[in-house]
C-alpha positions as a printed NumPy array, in Angstrom:
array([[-14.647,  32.356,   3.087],
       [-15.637,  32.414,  -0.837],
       [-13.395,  29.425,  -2.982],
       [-12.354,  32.391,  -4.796],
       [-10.977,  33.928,  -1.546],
       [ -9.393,  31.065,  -0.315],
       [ -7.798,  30.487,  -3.901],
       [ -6.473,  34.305,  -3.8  ],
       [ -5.273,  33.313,  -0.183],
       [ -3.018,  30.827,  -0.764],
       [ -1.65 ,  31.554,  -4.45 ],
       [  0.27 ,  34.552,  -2.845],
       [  1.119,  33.009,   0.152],
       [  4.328,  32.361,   0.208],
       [  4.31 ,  30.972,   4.137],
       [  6.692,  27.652,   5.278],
       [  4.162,  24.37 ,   5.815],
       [  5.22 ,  25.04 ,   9.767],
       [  3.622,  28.519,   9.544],
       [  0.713,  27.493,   7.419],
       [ -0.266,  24.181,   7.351],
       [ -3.3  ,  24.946,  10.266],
       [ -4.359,  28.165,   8.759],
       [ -4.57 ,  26.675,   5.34 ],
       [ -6.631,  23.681,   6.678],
       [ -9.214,  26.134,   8.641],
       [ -9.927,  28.2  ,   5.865],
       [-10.397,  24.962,   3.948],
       [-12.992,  24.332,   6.871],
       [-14.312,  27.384,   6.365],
       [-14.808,  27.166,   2.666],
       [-16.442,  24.104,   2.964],
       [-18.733,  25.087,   5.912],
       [-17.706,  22.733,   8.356],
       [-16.181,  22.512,  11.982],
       [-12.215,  22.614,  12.864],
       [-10.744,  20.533,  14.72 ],
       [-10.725,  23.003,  17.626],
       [-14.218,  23.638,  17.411],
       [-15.16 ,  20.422,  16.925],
       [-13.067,  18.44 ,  19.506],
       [-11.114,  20.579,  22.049],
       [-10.354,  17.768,  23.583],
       [ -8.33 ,  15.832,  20.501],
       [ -9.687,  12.353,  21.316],
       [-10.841,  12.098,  17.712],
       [-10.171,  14.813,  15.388],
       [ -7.179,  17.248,  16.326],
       [ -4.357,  19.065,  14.816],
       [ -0.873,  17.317,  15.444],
       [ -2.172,  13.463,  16.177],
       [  0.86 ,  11.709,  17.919],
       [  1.323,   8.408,  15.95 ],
       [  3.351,   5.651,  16.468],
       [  5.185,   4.974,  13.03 ],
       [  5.121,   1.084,  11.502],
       [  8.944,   1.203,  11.464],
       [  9.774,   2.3  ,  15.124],
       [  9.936,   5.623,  16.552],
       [  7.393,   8.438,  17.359],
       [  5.462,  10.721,  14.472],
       [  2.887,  13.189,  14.208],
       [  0.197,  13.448,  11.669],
       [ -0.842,  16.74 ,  10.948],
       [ -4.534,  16.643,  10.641],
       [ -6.686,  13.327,  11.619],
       [ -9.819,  12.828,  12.042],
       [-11.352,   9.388,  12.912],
       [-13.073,   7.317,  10.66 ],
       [-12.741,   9.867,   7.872],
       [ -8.964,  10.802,   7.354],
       [ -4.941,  11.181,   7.933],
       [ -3.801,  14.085,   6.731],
       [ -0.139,  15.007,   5.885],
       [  0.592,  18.741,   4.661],
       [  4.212,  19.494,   2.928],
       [  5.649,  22.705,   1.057],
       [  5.199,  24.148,  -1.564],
       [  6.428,  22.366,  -4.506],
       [  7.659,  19.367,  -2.4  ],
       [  6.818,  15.601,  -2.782],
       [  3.974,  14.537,  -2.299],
       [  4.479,  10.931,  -2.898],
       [  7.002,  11.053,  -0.187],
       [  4.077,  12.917,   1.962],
       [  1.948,   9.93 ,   1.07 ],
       [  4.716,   7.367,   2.04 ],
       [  5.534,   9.08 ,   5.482],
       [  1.385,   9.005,   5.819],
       [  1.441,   5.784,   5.255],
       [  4.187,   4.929,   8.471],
       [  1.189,   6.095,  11.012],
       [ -2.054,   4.086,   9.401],
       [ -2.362,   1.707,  12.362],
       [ -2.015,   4.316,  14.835],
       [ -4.604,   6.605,  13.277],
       [ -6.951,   3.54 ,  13.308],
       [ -6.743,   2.977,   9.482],
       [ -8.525,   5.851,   8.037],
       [-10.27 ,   4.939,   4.998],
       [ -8.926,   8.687,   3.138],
       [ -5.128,   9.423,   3.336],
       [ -4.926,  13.021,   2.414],
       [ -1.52 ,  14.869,   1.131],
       [ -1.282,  18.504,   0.427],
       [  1.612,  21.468,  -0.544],
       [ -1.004,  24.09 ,  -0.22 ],
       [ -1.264,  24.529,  -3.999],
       [ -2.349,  20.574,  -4.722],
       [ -4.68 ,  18.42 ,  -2.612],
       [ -4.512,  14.612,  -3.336],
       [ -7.101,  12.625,  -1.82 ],
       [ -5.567,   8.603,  -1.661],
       [ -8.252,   6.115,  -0.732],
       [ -7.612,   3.802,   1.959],
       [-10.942,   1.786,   2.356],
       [-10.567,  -2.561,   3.128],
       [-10.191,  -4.82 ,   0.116],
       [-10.653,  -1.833,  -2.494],
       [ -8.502,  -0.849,  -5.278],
       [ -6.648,   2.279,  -4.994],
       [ -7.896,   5.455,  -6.119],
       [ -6.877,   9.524,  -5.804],
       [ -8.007,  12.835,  -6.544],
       [ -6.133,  15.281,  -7.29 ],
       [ -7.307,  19.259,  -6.948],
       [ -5.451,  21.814,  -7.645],
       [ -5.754,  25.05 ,  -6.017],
       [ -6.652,  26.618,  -9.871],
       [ -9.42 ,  24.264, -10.569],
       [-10.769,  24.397,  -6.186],
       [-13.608,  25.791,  -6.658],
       [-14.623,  23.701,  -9.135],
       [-18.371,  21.931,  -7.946],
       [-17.05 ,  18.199,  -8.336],
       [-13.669,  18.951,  -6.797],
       [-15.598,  20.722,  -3.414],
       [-17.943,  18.152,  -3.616],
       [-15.067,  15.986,  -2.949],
       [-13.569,  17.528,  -0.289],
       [-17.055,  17.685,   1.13 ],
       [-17.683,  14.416,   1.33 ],
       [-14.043,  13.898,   2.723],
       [-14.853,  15.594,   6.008],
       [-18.689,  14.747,   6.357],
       [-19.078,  11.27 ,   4.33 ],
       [-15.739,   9.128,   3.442],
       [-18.1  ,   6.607,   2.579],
       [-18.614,   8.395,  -0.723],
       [-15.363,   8.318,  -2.255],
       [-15.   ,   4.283,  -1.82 ],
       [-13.792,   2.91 ,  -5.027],
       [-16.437,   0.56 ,  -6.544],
       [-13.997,  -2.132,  -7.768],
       [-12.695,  -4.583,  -5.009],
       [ -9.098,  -5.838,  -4.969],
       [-10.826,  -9.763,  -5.174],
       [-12.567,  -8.551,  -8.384],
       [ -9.631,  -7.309,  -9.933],
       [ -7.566, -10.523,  -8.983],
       [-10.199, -12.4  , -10.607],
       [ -9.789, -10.733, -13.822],
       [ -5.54 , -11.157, -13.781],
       [ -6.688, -14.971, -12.51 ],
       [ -8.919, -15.352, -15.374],
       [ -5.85 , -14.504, -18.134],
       [ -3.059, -16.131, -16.73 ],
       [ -5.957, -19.15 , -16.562],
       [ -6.483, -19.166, -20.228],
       [ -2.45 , -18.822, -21.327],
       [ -1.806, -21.455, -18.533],
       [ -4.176, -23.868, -20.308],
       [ -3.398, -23.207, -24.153],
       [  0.538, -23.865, -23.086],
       [ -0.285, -26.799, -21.695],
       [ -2.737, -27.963, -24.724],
       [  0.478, -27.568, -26.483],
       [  1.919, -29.962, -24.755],
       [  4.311, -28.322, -22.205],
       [  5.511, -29.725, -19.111],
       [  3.479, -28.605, -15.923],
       [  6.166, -27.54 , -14.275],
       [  7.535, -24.999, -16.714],
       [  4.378, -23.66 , -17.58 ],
       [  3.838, -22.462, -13.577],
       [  7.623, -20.888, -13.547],
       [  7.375, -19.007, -16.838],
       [  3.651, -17.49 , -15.924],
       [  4.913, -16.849, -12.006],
       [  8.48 , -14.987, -13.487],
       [  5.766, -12.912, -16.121],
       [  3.473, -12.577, -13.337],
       [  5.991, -11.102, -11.201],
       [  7.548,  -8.778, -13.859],
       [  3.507,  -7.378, -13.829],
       [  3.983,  -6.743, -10.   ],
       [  7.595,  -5.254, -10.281],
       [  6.399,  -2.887, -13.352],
       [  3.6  ,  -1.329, -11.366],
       [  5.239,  -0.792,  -8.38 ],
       [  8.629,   0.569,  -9.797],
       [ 11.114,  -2.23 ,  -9.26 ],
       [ 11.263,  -2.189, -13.142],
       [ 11.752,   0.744, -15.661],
       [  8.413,   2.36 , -16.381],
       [  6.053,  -0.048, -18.421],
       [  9.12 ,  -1.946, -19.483],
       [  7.244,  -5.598, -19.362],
       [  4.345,  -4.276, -21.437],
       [  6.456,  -2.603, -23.854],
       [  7.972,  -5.924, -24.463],
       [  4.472,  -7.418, -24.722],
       [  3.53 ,  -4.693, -27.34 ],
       [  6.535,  -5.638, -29.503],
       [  5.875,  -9.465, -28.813],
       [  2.803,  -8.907, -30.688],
       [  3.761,  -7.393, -33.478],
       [  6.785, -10.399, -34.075],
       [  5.447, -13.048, -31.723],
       [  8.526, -14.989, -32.804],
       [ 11.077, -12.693, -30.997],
       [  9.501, -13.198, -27.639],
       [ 11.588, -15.667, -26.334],
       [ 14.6  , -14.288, -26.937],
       [ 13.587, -11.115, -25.075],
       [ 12.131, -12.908, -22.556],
       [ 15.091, -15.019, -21.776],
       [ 17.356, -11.738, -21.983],
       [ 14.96 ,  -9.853, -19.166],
       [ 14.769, -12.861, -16.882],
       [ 18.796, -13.463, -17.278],
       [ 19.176, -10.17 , -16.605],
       [ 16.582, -10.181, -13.256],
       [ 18.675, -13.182, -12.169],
       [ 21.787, -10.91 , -11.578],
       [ 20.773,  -7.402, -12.778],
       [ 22.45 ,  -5.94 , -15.722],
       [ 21.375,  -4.487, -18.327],
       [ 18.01 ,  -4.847, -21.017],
       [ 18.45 ,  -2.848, -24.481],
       [ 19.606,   0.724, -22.779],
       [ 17.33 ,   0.192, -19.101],
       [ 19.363,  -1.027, -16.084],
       [ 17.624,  -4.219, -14.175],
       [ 18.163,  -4.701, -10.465],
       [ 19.004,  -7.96 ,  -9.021],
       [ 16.081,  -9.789,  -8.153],
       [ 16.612, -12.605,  -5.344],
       [ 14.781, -15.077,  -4.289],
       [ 15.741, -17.798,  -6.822],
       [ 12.595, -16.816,  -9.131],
       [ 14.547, -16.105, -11.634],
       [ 17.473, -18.136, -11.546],
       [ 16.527, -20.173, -15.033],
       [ 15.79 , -17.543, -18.13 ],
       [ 14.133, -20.324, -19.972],
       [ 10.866, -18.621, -21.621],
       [  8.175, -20.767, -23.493],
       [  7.306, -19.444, -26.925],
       [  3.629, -17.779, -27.168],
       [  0.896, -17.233, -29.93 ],
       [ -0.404, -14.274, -31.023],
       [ -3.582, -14.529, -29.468],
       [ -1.757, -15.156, -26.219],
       [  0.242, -12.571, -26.342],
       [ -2.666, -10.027, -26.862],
       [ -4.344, -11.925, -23.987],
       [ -0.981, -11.264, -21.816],
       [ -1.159,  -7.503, -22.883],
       [ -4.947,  -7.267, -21.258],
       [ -3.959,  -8.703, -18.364],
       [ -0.523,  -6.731, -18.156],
       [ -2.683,  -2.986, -18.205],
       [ -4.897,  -4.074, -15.301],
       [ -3.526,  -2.456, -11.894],
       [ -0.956,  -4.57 , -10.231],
       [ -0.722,  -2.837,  -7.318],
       [ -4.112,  -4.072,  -6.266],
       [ -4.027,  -7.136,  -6.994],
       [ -3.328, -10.434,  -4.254],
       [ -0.081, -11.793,  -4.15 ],
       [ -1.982, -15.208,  -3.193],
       [ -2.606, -15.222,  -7.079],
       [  1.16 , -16.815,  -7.127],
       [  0.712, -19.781,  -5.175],
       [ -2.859, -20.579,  -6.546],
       [ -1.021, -20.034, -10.229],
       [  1.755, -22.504,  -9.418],
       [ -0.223, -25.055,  -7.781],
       [ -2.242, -25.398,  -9.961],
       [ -0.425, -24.87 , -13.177],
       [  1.273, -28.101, -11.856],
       [ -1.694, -30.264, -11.361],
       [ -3.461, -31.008, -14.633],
       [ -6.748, -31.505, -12.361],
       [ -6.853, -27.838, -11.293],
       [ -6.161, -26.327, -14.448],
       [-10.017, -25.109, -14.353],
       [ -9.859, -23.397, -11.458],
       [ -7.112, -21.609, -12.083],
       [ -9.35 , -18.509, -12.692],
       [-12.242, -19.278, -10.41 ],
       [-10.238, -19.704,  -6.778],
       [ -7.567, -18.013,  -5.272],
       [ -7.248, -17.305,  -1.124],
       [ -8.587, -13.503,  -0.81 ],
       [ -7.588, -11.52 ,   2.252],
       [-11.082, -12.013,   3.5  ],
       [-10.934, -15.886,   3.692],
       [ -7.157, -15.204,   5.151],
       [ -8.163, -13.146,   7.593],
       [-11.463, -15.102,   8.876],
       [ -8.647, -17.603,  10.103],
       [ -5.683, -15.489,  11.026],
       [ -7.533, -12.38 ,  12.576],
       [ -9.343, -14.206,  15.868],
       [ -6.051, -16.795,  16.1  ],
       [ -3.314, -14.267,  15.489],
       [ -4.017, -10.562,  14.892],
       [ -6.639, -10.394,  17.908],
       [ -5.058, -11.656,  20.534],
       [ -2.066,  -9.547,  19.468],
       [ -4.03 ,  -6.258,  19.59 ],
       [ -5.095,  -7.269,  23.065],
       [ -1.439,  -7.844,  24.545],
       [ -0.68 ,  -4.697,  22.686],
       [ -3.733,  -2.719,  24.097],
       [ -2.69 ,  -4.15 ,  27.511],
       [  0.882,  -3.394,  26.932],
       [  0.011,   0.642,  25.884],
       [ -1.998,   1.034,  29.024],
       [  0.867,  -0.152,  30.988],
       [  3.177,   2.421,  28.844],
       [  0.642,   4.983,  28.777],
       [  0.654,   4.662,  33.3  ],
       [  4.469,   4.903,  33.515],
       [  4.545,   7.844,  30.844],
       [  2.144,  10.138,  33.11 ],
       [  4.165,   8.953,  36.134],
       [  7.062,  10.364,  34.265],
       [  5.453,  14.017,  33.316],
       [  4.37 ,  14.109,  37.093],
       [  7.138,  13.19 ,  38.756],
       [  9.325,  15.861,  40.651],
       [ 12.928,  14.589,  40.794],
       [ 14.506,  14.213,  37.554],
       [ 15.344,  10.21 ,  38.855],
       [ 12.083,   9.327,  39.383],
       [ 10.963,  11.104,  35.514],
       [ 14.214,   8.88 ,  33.971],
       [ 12.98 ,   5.453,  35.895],
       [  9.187,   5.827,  35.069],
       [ 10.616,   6.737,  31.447],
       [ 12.935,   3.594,  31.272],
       [ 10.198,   1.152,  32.373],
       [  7.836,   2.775,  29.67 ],
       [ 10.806,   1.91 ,  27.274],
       [ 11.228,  -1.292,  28.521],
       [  7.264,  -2.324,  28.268],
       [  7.543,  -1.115,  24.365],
       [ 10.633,  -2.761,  23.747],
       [  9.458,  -5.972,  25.553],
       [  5.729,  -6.13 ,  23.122],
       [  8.383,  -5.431,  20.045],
       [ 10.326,  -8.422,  21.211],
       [  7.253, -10.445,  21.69 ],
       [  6.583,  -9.577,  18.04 ],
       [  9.889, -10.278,  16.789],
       [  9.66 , -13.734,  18.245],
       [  6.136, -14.569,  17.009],
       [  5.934, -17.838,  14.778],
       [  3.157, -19.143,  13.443],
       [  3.092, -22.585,  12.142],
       [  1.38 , -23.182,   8.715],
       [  0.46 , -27.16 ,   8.175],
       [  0.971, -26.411,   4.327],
       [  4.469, -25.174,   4.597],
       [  7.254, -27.51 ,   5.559],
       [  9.272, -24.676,   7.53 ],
       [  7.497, -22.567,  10.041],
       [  6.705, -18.482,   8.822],
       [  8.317, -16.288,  10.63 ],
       [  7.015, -12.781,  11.772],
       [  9.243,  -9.816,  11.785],
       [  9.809,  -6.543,  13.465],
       [ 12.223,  -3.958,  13.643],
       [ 12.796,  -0.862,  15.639],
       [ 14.495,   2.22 ,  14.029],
       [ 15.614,   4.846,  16.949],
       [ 13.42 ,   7.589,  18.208]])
C-alpha cells in the first residue's frame, strides 16, 4: 500500500474504532513495510493486538496495539479525545513494561508521546493530510523499527537545573536585600508552585506568566497581585474574571508576597516559559532548605536530588524487592486463573477464581500497608494504593 492509498483509505472511511482500529494499523504496517503483529508474533508474548493490562488504578484493561520495547498504542474515533486516549494509555504503562513511545490515534491524527527515563516530554503529531510526508513516515518508521530515535535530547535533570539556576539568582538578590530567610523560601516555593499548577492545568491557562508579563511592565503592582492570587489559592475564589481552586496543603495559607525588581522579574519570566511538567518536584525541598540557610545559598542552583540519585537508594531497598513479591504473587494468580478456565464444575471455576482474587487483593494490601521510614522526616511516608472495581 502507496501513502497516497492508505490516505484515500481512511479519509472516506467512515468505520467505528471497534471495526477499524486493526485494519487501520495493518495498512499502516503495510505502508511502512514492516511486519504485523500477527505475522510477527502469533504467539502475542511481545507484540500483539489487544495486550491485557493491568491498569495503575485497579481493574483489568486492554491496550490496543503493544509492542515491547518500542510502544503502547491506544486507537479512539474519529474526532474523539485524544488526550483522554493518552490518559487511559497512561493507566497500563507498568503492565506494558514502560514503553518508551505511547502512541494515540482517531484514524485521521497520529500523536506519537515519548515515554523514554529521565527525558522531557515530547510528541508528534501527523495528520492523515500531511502522512505521507518523508519526515512524518520517517517517524513512524523509526517508531516500529528504532524507538531509540525519537528520544528527546534534553533530560528532565537538565531542565531542573536551568529552573534551579533562576529561582537561585532571585533567591539570592532577595536576600542581598535584606529579607528574612524564611520568607524568601515561602514566597519562591508558593511562585514555584503556581509554575507547576500553570503547566499542568490546575490554574487558568498561562495565568502566572501573564501576571509576570504585567509585573514587568509596572514592577510596583506585583505585590498586590501576588498577594490577591495566593489569597485567593488559600480558599479559591476568584482572580480579575478567572476562577482559582482551593489549593490545600497549607502552602498558601499566608498571601504575603515580597516586592521584586525589574531585572528579577524578567529573570522570573525565563524561568516561568521553561516546561514545568518536566521538571523535579525535589527542586522544592532543595529551594526551601536552602533558601533558609544563608550557607547554601550557592548551591541553590548547582544540587538538587534527581530521580537517578533517588532511585540508586530506593530501587534495590524498596521497588525491587516489591517487583519480586509481585512477580511471585502473579505466578501464583496466573496458576489459580488457568485452574479456573480448566476446571469442569462451575464450583471448582468460582473457588480457583476467588483464591486468584484473594492473592491480588492480598499483594494490594501488602502495598497499602507499606511504610518506609525516612531519617530526614520526623513522621514516617506512607505508601498508598487503591483498588477501583473490575
Amino acid at each position: 500500500m502507496t501513502p497516497q492509498e492508505f490516505i484515500r483509505k481512511w479519509s472516506a472511511s467512515t468505520l467505528r474504532e471497534s471495526a477499524a482500529s486493526q485494519t487501520h494499523f495493518n495498512d499502516l504496517c503495510a505502508v511502512l513495510g514492516v511486519e504485523t503483529p500477527v505475522q510477527a508474533d502469533p504467539h502475542g508474548t511481545w507484540y500483539a493486538f489487544e495486550k491485557g493490562a493491568v491498569k495503575t488504578s485497579g481493574g483489568d484493561g486492554w491496550a490496543d496495539v503493544w509492542k515491547r520495547g518500542h510502544f503502547g498504542w491506544e486507537y479512539k474515533g474519529k474526532k474523539k479525545d485524544l488526550t483522554a486516549a493518552l490518559k487511559q494509555l497512561q493507566q497500563y504503562v507498568l503492565a506494558l513494561e514502560n514503553p518508551p513511545l505511547l502512541i494515540v490515534s482517531d484514524m485521521e491524527t497520529i500523536v506519537i508521546h515519548t515515554n523514554f527515563t529521565n527525558t522531557v516530554h515530547e510528541y508528534h503529531v501527523i495528520t492523515l493530510e500531511e502522512f505521507d510526508r518523508p519526515e512524518n513516515l520517517q517517524k513512524l518508521g523509526w517508531a516500529f523499527t528504532e524507538p531509540e530515535r525519537l528520544r528527546p535530547g534534553v533530560t528532565t535533570e537538565e531542565i531542573t537545573g536551568k529552573a534551579a539556576a533562576g529561582f537561585a539568582e532571585l533567591a539570592q538578590k532577595l536576600r542581598g536585600r535584606g529579607h528574612e530567610p524564611h520568607r524568601v523560601a515561602h514566597f519562591l516555593n508558593k511562585a514555584l508552585f503556581c509554575l507547576f499548577a500553570e503547566d499542568a492545568g490546575l490554574l487558568p491557562k498561562n495565568l502566572f506568566t501573564r501576571l509576570l508579563e504585567t509585573g514587568r511592565k509596572r514592577p510596583d503592582s506585583l505585590p498586590e497581585l501576588f498577594t490577591s492570587l495566593f489569597g485567593a489559592m488559600s480558599q479559591g475564589g476568584t482572580f480579575g474574571p478567572d476562577i482559582i481552586e482551593w489549593f490545600n496543603g497549607g502552602l498558601f495559607d499566608g498571601d504575603e508576597a515580597l516586592p521584586l525588581e525589574q531585572d528579577e522579574v524578567g529573570r522570573l519570566l525565563e524561568v516561568s516559559r521553561l516546561d514545568w511538567s518536566n521538571i523535579e518536584p525535589s527542586i522544592f525541598g532543595t529551594l526551601f532548605e536552602r533558601g533558609l540557610d544563608p550557607s547554601k545559598r550557592s548551591q541553590l542552583g548547582a544540587h538538587f536530588t534527581d530521580a537517578g540519585s533517588i532511585m540508586r537508594i530506593v530501587g534495590p531497598v524498596v521497588v525491587e524487592p516489591l517487583m519480586a513479591e509481585w512477580a511471585g504473587a502473579k505466578a501464583l494468580i496466573s496458576e489459580e486463573m488457568k485452574k479456573s478456565e480448566k476446571a469442569k464444575s462451575k464450583d471448582a471455576r468460582t473457588k480457583a477464581w476467588q483464591r486468584a482474587d484473594a492473592l491480588y487483593d492480598g499483594f494490594l494490601q501488602r502495598l497499602a500497608d507499606f511504610r518506609v521510614l525516612d531519617p530526614a522526616c520526623a513522621a514516617p511516608a506512607t505508601s498508598s494504593s487503591s483498588r477501583s472495581s473490575r
